[in-house]
C-alpha positions as CSV (number, residue, x, y, z in Angstrom):
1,X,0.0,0.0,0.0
2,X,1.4,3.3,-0.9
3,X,1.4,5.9,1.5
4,X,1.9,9.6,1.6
5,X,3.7,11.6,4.0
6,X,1.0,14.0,4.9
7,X,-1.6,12.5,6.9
8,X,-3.8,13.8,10.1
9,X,-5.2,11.4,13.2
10,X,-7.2,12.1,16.2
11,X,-8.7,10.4,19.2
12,X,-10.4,10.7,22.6
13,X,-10.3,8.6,25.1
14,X,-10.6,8.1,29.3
15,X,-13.0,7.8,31.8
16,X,-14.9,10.1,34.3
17,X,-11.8,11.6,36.1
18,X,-9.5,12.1,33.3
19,X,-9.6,12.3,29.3
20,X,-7.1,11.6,27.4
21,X,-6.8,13.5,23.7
22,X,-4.1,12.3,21.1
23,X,-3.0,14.4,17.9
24,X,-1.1,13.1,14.9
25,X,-0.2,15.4,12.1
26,X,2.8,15.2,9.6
27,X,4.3,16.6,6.7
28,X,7.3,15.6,3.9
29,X,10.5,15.1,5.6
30,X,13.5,12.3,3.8
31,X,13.7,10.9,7.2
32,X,11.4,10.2,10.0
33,X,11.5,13.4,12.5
34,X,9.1,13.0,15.5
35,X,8.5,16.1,18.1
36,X,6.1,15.7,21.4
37,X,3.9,18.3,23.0
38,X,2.8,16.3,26.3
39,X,2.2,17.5,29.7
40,X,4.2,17.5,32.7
41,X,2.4,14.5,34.0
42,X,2.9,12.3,30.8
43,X,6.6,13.3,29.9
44,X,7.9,10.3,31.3
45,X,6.4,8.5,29.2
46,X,7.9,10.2,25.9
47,X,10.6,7.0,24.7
48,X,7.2,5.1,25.2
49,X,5.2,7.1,22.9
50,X,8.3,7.1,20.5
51,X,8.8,3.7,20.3
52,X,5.0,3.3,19.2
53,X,5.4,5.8,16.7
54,X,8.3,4.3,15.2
55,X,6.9,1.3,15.0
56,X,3.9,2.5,13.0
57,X,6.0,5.4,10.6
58,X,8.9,5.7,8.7
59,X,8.8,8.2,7.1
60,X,8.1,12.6,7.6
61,X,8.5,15.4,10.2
62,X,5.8,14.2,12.5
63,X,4.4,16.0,15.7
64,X,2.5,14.1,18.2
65,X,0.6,16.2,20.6
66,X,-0.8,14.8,24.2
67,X,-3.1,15.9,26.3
68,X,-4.5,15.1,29.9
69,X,-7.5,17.1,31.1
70,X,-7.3,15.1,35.4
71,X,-9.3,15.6,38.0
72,X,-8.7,13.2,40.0
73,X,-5.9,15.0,41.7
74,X,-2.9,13.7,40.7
75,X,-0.8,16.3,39.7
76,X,1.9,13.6,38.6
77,X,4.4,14.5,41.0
78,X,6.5,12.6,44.4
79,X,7.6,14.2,47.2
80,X,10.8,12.0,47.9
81,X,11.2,11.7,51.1
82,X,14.2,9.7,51.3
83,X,16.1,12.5,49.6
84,X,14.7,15.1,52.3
85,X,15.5,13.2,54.7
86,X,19.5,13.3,53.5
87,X,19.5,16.9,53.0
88,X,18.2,17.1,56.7
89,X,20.3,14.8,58.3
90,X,23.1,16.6,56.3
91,X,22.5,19.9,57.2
92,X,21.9,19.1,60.9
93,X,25.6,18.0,61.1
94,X,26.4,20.7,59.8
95,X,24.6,23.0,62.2
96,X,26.1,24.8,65.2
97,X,24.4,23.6,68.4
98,X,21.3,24.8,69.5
99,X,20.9,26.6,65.3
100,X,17.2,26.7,64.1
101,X,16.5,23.5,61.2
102,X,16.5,24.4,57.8
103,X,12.6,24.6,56.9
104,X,10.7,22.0,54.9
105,X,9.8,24.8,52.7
106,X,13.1,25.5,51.7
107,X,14.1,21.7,51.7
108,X,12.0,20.8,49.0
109,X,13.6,23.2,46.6
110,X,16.7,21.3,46.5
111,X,17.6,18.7,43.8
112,X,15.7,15.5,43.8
113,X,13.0,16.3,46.5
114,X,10.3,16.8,44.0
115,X,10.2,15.2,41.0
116,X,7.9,13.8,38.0
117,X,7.2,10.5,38.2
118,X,8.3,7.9,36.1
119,X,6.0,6.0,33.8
120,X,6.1,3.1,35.5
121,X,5.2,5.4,38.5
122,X,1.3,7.0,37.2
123,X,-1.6,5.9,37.6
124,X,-1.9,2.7,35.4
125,X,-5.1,3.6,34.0
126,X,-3.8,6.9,33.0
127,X,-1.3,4.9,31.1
128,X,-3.6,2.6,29.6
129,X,-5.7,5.0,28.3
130,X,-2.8,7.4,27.1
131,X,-1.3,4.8,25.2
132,X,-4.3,3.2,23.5
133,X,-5.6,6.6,22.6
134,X,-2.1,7.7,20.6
135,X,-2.7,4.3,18.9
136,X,-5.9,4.8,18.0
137,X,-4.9,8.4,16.5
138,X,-2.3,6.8,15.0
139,X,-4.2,4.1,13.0
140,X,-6.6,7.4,11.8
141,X,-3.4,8.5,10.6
142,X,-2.1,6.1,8.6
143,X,-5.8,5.5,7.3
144,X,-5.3,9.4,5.9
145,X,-2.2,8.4,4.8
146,X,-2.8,5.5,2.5
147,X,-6.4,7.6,1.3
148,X,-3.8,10.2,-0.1
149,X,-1.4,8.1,-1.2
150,X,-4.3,5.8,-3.6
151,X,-4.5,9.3,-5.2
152,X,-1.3,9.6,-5.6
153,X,-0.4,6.3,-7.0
154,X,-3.4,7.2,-9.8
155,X,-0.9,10.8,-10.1
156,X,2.3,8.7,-10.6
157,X,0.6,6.2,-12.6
158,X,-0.1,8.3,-15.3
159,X,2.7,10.2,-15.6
160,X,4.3,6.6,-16.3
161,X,2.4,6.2,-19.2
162,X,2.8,9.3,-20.4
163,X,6.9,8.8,-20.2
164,X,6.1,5.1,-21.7
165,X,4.2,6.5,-24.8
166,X,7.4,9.4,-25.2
167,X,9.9,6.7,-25.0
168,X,7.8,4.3,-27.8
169,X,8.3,7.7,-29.9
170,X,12.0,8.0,-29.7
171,X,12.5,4.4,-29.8
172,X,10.6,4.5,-33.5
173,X,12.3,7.8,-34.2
174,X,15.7,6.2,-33.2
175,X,16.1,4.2,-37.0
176,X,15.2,7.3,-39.1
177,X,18.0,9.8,-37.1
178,X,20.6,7.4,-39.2
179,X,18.8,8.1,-42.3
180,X,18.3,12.0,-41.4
181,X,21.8,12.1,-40.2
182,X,23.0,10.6,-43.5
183,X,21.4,13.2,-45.8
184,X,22.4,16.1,-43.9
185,X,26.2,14.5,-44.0
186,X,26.5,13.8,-47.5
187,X,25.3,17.1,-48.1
188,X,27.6,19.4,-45.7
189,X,30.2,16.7,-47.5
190,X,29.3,18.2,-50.6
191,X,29.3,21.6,-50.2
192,X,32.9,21.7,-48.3
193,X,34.4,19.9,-51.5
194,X,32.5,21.4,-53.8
195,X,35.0,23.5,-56.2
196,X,37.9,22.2,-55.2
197,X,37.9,18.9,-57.4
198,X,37.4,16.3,-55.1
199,X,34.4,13.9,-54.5
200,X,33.4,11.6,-51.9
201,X,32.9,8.0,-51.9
202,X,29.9,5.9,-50.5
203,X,32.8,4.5,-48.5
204,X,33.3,7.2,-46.8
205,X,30.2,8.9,-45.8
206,X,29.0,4.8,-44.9
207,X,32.0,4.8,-42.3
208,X,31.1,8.0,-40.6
209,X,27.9,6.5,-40.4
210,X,28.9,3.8,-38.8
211,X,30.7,5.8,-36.3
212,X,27.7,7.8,-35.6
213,X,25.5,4.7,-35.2
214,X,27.7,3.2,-32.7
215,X,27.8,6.7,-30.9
216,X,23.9,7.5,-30.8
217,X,22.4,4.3,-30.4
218,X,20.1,4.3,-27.4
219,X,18.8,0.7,-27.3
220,X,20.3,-0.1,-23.9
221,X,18.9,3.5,-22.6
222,X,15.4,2.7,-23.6
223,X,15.7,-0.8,-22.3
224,X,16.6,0.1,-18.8
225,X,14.1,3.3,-19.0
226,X,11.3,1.0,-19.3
227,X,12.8,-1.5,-16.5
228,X,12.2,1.3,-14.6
229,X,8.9,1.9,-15.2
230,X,8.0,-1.5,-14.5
231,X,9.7,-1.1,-10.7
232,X,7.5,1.8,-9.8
233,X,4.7,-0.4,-10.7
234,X,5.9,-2.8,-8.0
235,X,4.7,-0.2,-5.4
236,X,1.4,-1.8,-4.4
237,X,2.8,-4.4,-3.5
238,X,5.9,-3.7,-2.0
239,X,5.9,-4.2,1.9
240,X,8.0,-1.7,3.5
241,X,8.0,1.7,2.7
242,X,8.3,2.5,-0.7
243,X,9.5,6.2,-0.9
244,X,13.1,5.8,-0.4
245,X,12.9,3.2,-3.4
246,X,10.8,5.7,-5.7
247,X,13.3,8.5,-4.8
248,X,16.0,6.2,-6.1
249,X,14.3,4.7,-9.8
250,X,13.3,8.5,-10.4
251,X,16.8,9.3,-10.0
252,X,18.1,6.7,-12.5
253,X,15.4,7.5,-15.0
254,X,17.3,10.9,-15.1
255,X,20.2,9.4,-15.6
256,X,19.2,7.1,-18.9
257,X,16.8,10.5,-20.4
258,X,20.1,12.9,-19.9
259,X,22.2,9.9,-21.5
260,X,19.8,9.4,-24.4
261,X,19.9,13.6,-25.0
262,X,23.4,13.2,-25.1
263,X,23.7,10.4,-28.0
264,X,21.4,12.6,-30.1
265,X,21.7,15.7,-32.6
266,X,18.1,15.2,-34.3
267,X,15.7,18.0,-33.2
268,X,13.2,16.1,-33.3
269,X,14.6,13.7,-30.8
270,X,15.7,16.3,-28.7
271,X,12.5,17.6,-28.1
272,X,10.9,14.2,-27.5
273,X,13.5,13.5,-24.4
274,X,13.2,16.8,-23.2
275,X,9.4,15.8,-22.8
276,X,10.1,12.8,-21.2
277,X,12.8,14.9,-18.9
278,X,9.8,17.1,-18.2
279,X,7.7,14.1,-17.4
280,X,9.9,12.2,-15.4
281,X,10.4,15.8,-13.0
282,X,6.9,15.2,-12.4
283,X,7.5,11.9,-11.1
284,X,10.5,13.0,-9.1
285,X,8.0,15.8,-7.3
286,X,5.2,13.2,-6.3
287,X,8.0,10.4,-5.4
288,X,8.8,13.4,-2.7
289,X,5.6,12.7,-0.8
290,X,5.8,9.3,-0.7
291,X,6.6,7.3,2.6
């Protein structure tokens, strides 16, 4: 199934003290970039949240946004009272005899005495719930994904056959070049000898031809151009994603239409690989918003 790199997911979930809502949203990016808006009571469970993403994308700058609308009280925080009870102890050796304590109030400021708890510390239906929610938004995402990326697989299907149809041109256009190049040879031949006596031979004008052949024949560039083709049909039904790939057969397309432009000096050919040059651009643009 191909897939673009835009998609949008949302979903609700919790019970009567707490709601849970989950945001997925993404746009083109050659690698997978993931950024988190949580809050404070759910940041330890960003790697968590990661993970799943990971395991469901691999592809586009993606933000994932959290939210967490509690009332049950939990503010997500422990009062560690292990560690304020070192900094006490601490501090009382430290104290002349007979000195005031150091106040809680002041205690708890110090490193370690507060801190956010752990995932593995929250309330397990808060985790539950965070956790299915994201996946829920996450399968609404990919759903948006794949309904934008059947449109366009139509988009890059198209502009296949339109390069396919060029390419059947230049490959019936390739025989007549010889003859075209022929006739304008023998006659920029004749009118460089003409008036100084000499004449030329079939001979030679059939070896330059030969020379010419051997240098503009695109046979192998037209075979391998429609080898191509052929592997960005394979996209449906490729398993993993398939827009590193596309970026990559795009790429060598290029590579054979520049080759073929290169072999040629008949206008007429030129312009045809041009068009498919112009085509095959268009390809390049959608295989950007592939995953």
């Amino acid at each position: 199934m191909i897939r673009s790199m835009t998609g949008y997911g949302l979903s609700e979930g919790g019970a009567s003290q707490y709601k849970v809502r989950a945001e997925v949203r993404s746009v083109n990016n050659r690698s997978l970039r993931i950024t988190f808006r949580l809050p404070e009571r759910l940041q330890g469970m960003e790697q968590e949240f990661e993970r799943i993403v990971r395991d469901t994308i691999s592809r586009g700058s993606v933000s994932v946004s959290v939210s967490l609308d509690d009332v049950s009280g939990d503010t997500g925080f422990l009062l560690d009272q292990s560690a304020l009870r070192y900094y006490r102890q601490s501090l009382a050796e430290l104290q002349a005899p007979g000195e005031a304590p150091v106040p809680v109030a002041a205690l708890i400021t110090l490193p370690g005495v507060v801190r956010k708890k752990a995932s593995d510390e929250l309330d397990q239906g808060v985790v539950d719930t965070a956790v299915q929610t994201l996946r829920r938004a996450l399968d609404a995402f990919v759903a948006s994904r794949e309904t934008e990326g059947a449109n366009l697989w139509q988009d890059l299907m198209a502009h296949c056959k339109v390069v396919e149809g060029l390419v059947k041109q230049v490959e019936e256009r390739s025989p007549g070049m010889l003859d075209s190049y022929r006739q304008r040879l023998s006659d920029r031949l004749a009118k460089l000898l003409e008036g100084i006596g000499s004449n030329i031979t079939e001979e030679d004008v059939r070896r330059e031809l030969v020379l010419f052949a051997d240098r503009s024949d695109i046979s192998e560039e037209i075979v391998r151009m429609r080898s191509h083709l052929e592997l960005v049909r394979t996209g449906p039904s490729v398993k993993e994603a398939f827009g590193r790939k596309l970026e990559f057969i795009v790429q060598e397309m290029f590579r054979e239409a520049n080759t073929m432009a290169s072999k040629t000096n008949d206008p007429e050919m030129v312009h045809l690989v041009v068009d498919v040059k112009a085509e095959v651009e268009k390809l390049r643009e959608q295989a950007l918003n592939v995953e």
